[in-house]
N, C-alpha and C positions, 0 to 999 in steps of 0.2 A: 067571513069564513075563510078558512086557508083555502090554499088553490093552487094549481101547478103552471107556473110561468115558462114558456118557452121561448127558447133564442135560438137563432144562428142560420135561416133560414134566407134568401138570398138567388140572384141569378148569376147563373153560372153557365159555361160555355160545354158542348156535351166533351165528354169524357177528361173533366173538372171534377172539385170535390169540396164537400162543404160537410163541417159537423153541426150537429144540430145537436142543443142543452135543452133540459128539461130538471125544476124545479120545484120545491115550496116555496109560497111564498115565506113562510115564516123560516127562518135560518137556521133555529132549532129542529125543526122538523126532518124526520128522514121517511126516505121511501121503501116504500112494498111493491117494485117495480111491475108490470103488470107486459108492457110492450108499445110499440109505435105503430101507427099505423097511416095510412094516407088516403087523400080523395080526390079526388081527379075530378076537372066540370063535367056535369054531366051525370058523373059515375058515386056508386055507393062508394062508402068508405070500409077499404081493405086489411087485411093485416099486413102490416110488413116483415115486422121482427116479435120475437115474444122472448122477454130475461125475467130470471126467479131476479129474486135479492143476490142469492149465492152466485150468480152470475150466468147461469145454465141458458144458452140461446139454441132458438128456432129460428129460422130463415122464411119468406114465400121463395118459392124456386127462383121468379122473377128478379130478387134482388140477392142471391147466393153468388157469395167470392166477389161482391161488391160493398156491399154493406154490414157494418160490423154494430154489435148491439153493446152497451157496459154499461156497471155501473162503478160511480167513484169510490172509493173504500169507505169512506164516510159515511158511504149509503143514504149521500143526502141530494145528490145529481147522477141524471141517468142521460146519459150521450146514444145519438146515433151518426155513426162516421159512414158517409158517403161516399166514396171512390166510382171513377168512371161511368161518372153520369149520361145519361140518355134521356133524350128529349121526352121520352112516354114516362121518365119518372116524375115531371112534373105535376105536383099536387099540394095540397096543402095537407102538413107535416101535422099528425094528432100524438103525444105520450098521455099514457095513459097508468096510473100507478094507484097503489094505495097511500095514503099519508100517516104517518105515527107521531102525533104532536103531544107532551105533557101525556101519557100514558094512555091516549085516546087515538082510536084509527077512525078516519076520514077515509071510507072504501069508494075502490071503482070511481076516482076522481079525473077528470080529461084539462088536458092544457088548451089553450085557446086557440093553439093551430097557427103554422108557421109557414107561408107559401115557398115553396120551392122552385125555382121555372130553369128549366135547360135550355139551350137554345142551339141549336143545329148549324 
């Protein structure tokens, strides 16, 4: 079944920066972005960002004027760019969208989760 692949995930030194991809598997396929979000050990999994398709972003306060949400025009990769990273962002990285394959949506689909680690 299709499914959304993520990448770009990685350690990085604190106020570093990493973008992190989010895809279909299938190539055809585009997305109905949905948002990112992250889990920290220990802790429930939060919201980070939230984008339409049309591109419209929310922020958590936590990661405002550091992280930026898009999607490609394509509307078939959705990014999250990182800037000045902080050790408490360390988590492991969820997207989460809708999928549009051959005229069929695949809803409320989660990528596999990309660890992120900061380091001080």
């Amino acid at each position: 079944q299709v499914q959304l692949v993520e990448s770009g995930g990685g350690l990085v030194q604190a106020g570093g920066s990493l973008r992190l991809s989010c895809a279909a598997s299938e190539s055809i396929a585009s997305l109905n972005p949905i948002g990112w979000y992250r889990q920290a050990p220990g802790k429930q999994r939060v919201l980070v960002a939230t984008i339409s398709r049309s591109g419209s972003t929310n922020y958590a306060d936590s990661v405002k004027g550091r992280f930026s949400a898009t999607i490609a025009n394509a509307k078939n990769t959705m990014y999250l760019q990182m800037n000045s990273l902080k050790p408490e962002d360390t988590a492991v990285y969820y997207c989460n969208a809708h999928i549009i394959l051959r005229g069929s949506i695949y809803p409320d689909k989660w990528g596999q989760g990309t660890q992120v680690t900061v380091s001080s």
